[in-house]
C-alpha positions as CSV (number, residue, x, y, z in Angstrom):
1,X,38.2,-0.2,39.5
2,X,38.0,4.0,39.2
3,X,40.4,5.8,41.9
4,X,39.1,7.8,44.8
5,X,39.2,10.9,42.2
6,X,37.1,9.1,39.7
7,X,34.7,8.1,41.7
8,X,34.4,12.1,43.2
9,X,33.9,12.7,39.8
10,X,31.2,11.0,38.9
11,X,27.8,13.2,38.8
12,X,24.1,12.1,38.4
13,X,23.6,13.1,34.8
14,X,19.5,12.1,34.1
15,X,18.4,14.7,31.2
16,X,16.7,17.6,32.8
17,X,14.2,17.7,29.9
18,X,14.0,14.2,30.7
19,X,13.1,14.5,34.2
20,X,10.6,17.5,33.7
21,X,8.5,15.5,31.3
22,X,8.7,12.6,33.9
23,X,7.9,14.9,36.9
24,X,4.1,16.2,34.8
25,X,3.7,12.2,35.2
26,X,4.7,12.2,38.7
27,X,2.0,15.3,39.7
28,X,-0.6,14.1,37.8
29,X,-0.2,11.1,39.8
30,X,-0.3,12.4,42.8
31,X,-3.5,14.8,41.9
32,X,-5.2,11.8,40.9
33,X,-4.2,10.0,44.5
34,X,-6.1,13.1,46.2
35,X,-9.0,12.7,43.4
36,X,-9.7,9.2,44.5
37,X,-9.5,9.9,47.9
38,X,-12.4,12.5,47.8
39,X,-15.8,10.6,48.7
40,X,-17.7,12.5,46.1
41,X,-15.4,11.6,43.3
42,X,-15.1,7.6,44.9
43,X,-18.9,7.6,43.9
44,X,-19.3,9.0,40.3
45,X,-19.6,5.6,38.6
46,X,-18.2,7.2,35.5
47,X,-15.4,9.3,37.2
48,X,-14.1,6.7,39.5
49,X,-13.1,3.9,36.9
50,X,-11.3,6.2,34.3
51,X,-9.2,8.1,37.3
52,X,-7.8,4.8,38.5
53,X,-7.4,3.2,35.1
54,X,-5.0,6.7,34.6
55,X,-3.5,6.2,38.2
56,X,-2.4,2.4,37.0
57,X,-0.7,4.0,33.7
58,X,1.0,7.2,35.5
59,X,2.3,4.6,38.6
60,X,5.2,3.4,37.7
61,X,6.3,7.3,36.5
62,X,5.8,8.4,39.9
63,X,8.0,5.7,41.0
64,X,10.9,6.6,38.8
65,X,10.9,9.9,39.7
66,X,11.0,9.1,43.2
67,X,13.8,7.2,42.8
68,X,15.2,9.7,40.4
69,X,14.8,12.6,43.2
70,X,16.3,10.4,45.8
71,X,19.1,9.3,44.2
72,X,20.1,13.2,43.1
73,X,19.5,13.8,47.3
74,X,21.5,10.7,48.0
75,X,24.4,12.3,45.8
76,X,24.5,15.6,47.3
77,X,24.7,13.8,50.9
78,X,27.7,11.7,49.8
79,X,29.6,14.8,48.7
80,X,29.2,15.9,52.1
81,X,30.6,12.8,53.7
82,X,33.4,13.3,50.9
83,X,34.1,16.9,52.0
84,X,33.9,16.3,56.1
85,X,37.3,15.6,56.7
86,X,36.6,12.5,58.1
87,X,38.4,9.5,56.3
88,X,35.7,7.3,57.1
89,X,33.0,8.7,56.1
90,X,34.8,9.9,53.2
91,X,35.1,6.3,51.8
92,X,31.5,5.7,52.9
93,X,30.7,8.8,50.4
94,X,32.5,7.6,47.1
95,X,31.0,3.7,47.7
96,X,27.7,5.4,48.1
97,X,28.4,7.4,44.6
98,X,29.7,4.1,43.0
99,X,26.1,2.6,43.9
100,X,24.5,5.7,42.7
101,X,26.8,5.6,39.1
102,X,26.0,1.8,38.6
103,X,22.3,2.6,38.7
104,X,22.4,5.4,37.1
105,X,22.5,4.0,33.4
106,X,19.6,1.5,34.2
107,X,17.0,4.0,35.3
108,X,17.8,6.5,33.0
109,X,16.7,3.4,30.4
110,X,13.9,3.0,32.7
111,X,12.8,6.2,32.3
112,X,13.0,6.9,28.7
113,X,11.1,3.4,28.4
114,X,8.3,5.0,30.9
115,X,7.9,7.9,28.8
116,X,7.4,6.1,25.7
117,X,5.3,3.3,26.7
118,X,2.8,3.2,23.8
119,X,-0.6,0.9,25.5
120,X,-1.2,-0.4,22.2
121,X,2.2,-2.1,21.6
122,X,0.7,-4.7,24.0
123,X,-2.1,-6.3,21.5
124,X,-1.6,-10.0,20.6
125,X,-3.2,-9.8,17.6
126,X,-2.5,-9.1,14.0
127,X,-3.2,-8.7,10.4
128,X,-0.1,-9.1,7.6
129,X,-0.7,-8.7,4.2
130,X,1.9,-9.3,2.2
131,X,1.8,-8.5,-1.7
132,X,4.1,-9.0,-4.6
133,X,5.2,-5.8,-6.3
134,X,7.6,-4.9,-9.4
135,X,9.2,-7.9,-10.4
136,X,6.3,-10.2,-12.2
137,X,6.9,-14.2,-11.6
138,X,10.0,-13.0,-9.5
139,X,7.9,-10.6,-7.4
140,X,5.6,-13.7,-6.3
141,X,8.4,-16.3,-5.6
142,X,9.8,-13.3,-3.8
143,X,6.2,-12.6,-1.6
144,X,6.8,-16.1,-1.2
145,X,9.9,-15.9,0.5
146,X,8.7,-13.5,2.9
147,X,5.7,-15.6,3.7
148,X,7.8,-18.3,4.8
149,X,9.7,-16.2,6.4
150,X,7.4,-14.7,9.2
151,X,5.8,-18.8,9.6
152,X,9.3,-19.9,11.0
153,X,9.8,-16.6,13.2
154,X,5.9,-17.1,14.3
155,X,7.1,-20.6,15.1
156,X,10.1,-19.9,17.2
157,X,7.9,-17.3,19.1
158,X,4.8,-20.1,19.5
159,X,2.4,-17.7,17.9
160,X,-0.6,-19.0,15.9
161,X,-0.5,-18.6,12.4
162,X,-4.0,-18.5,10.7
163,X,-4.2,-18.4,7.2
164,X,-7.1,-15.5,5.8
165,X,-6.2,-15.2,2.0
166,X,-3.7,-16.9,-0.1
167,X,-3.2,-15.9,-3.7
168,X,-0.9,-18.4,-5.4
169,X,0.5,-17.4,-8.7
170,X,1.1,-19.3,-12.0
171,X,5.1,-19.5,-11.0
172,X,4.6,-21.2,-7.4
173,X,4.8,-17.8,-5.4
174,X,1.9,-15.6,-3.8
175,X,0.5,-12.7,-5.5
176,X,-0.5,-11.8,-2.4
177,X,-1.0,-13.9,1.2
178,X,-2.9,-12.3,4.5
179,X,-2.6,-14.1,7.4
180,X,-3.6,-13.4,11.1
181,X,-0.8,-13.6,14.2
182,X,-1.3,-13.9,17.3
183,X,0.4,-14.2,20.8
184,X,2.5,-12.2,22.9
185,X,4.5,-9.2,22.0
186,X,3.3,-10.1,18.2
187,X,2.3,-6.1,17.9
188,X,5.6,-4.8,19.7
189,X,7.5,-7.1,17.4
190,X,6.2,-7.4,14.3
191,X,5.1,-3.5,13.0
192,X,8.7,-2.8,12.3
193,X,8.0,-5.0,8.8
194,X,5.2,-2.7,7.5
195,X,6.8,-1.0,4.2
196,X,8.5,-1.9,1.1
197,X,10.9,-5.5,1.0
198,X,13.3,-5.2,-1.9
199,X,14.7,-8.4,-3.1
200,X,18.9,-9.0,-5.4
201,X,19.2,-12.0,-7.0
202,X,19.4,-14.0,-10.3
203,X,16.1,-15.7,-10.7
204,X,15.6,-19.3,-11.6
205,X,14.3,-18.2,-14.7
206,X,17.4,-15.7,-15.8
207,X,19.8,-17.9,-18.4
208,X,23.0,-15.1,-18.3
209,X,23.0,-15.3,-14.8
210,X,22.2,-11.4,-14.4
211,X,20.8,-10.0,-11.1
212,X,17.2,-8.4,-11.1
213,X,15.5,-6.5,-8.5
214,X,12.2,-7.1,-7.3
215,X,10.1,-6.1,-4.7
216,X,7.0,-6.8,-2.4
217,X,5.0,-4.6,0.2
218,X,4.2,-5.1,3.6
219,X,1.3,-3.9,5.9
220,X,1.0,-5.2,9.4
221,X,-1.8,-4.2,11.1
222,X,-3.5,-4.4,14.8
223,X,-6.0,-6.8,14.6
224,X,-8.9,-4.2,16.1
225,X,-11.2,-5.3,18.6
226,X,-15.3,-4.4,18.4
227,X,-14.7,-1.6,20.4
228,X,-12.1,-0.2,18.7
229,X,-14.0,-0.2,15.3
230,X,-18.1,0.1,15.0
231,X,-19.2,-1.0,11.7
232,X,-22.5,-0.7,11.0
233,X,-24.5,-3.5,8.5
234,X,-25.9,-0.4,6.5
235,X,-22.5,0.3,5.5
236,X,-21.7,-2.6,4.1
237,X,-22.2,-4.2,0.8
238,X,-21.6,-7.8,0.3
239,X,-21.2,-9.8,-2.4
240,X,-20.6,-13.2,-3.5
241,X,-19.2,-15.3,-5.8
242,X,-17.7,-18.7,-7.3
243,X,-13.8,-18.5,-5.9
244,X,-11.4,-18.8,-8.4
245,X,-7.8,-20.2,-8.3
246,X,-5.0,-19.6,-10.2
247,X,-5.3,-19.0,-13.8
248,X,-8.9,-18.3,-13.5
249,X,-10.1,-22.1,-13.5
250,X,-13.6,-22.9,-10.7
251,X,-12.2,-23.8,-7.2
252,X,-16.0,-25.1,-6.5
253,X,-19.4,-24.7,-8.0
254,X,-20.8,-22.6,-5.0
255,X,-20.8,-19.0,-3.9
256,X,-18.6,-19.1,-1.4
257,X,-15.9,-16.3,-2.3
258,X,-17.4,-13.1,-0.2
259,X,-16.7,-9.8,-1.1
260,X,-17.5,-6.7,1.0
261,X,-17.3,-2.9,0.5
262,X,-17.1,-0.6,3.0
263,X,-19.1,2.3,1.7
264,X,-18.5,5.2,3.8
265,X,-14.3,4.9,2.8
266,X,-14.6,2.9,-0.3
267,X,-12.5,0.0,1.6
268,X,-12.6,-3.5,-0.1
269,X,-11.7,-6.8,1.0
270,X,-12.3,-9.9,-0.2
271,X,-12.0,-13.5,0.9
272,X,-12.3,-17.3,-0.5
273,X,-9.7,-19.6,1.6
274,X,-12.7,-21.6,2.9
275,X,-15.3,-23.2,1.5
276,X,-17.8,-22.1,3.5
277,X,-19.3,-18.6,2.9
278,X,-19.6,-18.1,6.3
279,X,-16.0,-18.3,7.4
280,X,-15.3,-16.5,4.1
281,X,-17.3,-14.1,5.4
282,X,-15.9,-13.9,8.9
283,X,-12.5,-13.5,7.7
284,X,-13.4,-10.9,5.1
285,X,-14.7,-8.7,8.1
286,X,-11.7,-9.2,10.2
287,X,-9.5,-7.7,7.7
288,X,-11.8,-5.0,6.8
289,X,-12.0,-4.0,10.4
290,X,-8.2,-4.0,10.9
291,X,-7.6,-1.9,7.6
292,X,-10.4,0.7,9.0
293,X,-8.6,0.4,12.4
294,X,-5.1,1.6,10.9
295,X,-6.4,3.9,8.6
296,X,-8.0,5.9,11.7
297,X,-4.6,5.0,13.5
298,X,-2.4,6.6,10.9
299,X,-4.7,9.7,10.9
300,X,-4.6,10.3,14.2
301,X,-0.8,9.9,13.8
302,X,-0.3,12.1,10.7
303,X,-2.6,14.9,13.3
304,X,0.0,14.4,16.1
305,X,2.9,13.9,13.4
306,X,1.9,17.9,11.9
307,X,1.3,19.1,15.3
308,X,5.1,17.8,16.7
309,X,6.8,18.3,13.6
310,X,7.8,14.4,13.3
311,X,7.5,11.2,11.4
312,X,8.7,9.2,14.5
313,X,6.9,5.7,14.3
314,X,4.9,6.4,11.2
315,X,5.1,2.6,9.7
316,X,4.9,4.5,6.2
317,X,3.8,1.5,3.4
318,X,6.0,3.6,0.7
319,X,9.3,4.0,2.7
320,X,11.7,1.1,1.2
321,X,12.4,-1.0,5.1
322,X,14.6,-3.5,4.0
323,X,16.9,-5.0,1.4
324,X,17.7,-8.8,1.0
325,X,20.8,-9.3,-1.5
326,X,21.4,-12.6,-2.3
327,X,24.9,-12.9,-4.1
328,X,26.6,-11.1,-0.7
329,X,24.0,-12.9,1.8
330,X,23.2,-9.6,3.3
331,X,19.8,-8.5,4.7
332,X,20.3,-4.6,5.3
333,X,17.6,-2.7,7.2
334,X,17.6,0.5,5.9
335,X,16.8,2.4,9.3
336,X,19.5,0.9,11.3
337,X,23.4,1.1,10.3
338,X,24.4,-2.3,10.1
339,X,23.9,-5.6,8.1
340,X,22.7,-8.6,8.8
341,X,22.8,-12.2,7.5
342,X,20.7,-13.3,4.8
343,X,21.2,-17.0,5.5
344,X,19.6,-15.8,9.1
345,X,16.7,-14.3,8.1
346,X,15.4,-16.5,5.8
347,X,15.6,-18.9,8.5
348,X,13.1,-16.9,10.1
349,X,15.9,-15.8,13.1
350,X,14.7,-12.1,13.4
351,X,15.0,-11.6,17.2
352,X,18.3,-9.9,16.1
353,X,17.1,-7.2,14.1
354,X,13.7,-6.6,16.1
355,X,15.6,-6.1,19.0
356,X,18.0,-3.0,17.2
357,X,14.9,-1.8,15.7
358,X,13.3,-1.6,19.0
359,X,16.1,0.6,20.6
360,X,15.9,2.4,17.5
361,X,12.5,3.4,18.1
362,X,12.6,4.3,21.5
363,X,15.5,6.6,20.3
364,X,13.8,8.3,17.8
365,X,10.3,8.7,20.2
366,X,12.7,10.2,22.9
367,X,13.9,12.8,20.6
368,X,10.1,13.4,19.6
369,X,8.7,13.5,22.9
């Protein structure tokens, strides 16, 4: 328990940059109450909706620093009671900075959360692609891995797993595998494994028992929604096609593989899971509207990124993210500073790892804000 002195001591320390950026939140707030109050703005039909939709996302901003404010006041009014000379109301001063210390740590979190609150991380809905790199047979059986990786995490969090386009290779692994995600927090949780998996280990095939290094890529993407992306049909081109499976042999004797090009960026996805044309078709258009999605999503971010001076969030595809070594049963994530078990991760147990990677990202938007 701290001493009479220690407790004296203690000071509300909330970041003053901190609190500045939070109090812009707080007045626009409060402009917008008077805004909504004012009869002539309550009955623009296009006005009205927007200004509250902003009042709901500034709210709980103007809350903090309320609280913030108070509990600075509520300081400065317990050093009084310290300094009457009255015992009494001396020791009601330090319990009142004892309450104020133990929340200071929690809404200082609060706040930094606030600041950084990013809508988007709420979508429930998303696109992997995962893709074998350097490596050959390896690199597949690798892909694999990862694959079955994110099934047993998407299992322990109940999300739906929906298969779009599986590519098996000749040596039982997946030249490539997109599947969609979806359920909650899938976005928050699951961008963090967008960039380049790196895989140690002595393959099945390797007689001298030597290890080799092979990787895959990752890309999650925000599933987009139809008003997030227009695509127009005179963009398009569509083919189709026999599917083919591995080694080049006929899957069936119909067209059913669809292939679509996106004209105006030169995008191309293609699609034959299902053996219907239609579906094939459906799926094809999903992914094409998610990879048109991030592609405007990482331009607007490489604007902001220039304009700020900071990579902070970027998902980069080419940054290396993660190592698995096998011989030491380490998973290292190369933005954090710690390891993690291998044995762990394969069994799909990422909470872990998501959760650090989640502070860590908070951390790094703070320091870009």
């Amino acid at each position: 328990m701290a001493t009479p002195g220690e407790r004296e001591g203690r000071r509300v320390t909330l970041d003053a940059d901190i609190l500045s950026k939070l109090e812009q939140r707080a007045a626009r707030f409060e402009e917008i109450e008077r805004l909504v109050a004012d009869p002539a703005v309550a009955s623009d039909p296009k006005r009205f909706p927007d200004l509250l939709r902003e009042r709901g996302q500034l709210e709980r901003a103007h809350e903090l620093f309320v609280e913030a404010r108070q509990l600075a006041e509520d300081e400065t009014e317990a050093r009084s009671m310290i300094d009457s000379g009255d015992a009494d109301m001396a020791e009601l001063g330090r319990e009142e900075l004892e309450r104020i210390a133990a929340r200071e740590p929690d809404i200082d979190r609060e706040i930094k959360g606030e600041l950084v609150k990013d809508e988007d991380l709420a979508r429930t809905r998303v696109i992997v692609e995962v893709r074998a790199g350097t490596g050959g047979d390896e690199a597949t059986l690798f892909a694999r891995d990862l694959f079955e990786i994110y099934t047993r995490y998407a299992e322990s969090k109940r999300w739906k797993l929906e298969p779009i386009e599986l590519s098996a290779s000749d040596a039982g692994g997946f030249k490539e595998a997109i599947f969609a995600l979806s359920g909650e927090d899938v976005w928050n949780r699951m961008r963090f494994e967008s960039g380049g998996h790196r895989v140690q280990r002595v393959p099945a095939t390797e007689s001298q028992g030597r290890i080799h290094t092979s990787a895959a890529t990752v890309a999650v993407l925000p599933e987009a929604e139809d008003v997030d992306v227009e695509i127009k049909d005179e963009d398009l081109q569509i083919d189709t096609m026999r599917a083919g499976g591995p080694g080049g042999q006929s899957v069936n004797t119909t067209s059913s593989a669809v292939r679509i090009t996106h004209l105006p960026t030169g995008t191309v996805v293609q699609c034959q899971d299902e053996k219907s044309q239609h579906k094939n078709k459906a799926k094809a258009l999903r992914v094409l509207r998610a990879r048109l999605f991030d592609a405007e999503q990482q331009r607007l971010h490489a604007e902001r990124a220039d304009q700020r001076k900071s990579q902070v969030g970027s998902g980069d595809r080419s940054q290396r993210v993660r190592t698995y070594n096998w011989p030491q049963n380490r998973c290292t994530d190369h933005r954090l500073s710690d390891n993690h078990s291998l044995e762990g991760i394969l069994a799909g147990k990422l909470d872990g790892l998501i959760a650090q990677l989640i502070e860590w990202d908070v951390a790094e938007r703070i320091r870009a804000l």
